[in-house]
N, C-alpha and C positions, 0 to 999 in steps of 0.2 A: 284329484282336486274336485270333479264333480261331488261328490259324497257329503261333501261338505258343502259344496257350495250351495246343493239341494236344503242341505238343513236350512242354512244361513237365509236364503232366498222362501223358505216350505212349501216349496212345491217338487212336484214328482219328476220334475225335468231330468233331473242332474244323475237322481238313480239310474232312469230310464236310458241315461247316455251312458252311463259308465257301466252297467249290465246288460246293456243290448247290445253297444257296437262289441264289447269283449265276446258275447253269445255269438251275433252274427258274424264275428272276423272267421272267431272258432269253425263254424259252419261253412261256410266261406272257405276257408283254406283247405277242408277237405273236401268239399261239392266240387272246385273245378282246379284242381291240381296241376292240370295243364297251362292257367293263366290265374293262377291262383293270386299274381301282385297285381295284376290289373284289376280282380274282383274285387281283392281286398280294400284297394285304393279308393273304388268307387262306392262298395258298403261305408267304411267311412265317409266321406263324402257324403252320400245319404242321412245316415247317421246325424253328421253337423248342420244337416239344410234343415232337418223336422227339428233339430234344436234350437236352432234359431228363429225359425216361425215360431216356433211355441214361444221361446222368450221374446221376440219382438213382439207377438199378438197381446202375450201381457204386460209388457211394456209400455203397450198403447192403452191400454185398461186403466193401468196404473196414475198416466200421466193426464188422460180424461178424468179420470174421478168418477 
């Protein structure tokens, strides 16, 4: 759904989510093997918050003018 939603919206957000949190899960799952659901959980996590700033900060852009 990001992929699209990036077109839809044109900005870079939506790639950026849907190829870095897959990049950094990947990463993630083999860097700590040990607590690998707990990493993973919180890379997402991460992931979702810098998606969200970005689209709230342009959201606020948008709605000032």
């Amino acid at each position: 759904m990001w992929a699209p939603f990036s077109w839809i919206i044109q900005r870079w957000i939506g790639l950026f989510h849907a190829i870095g949190r897959t990049a950094l899960v990947l990463i993630t799952w083999y860097a700590f093997p040990a607590g690998r659901f707990v990493a993973v959980t919180l890379t997402i996590v991460l992931v979702y918050l810098v998606t969200i700033a970005v689209l709230e900060s342009r959201w606020r852009r948008v709605r000032t003018g």
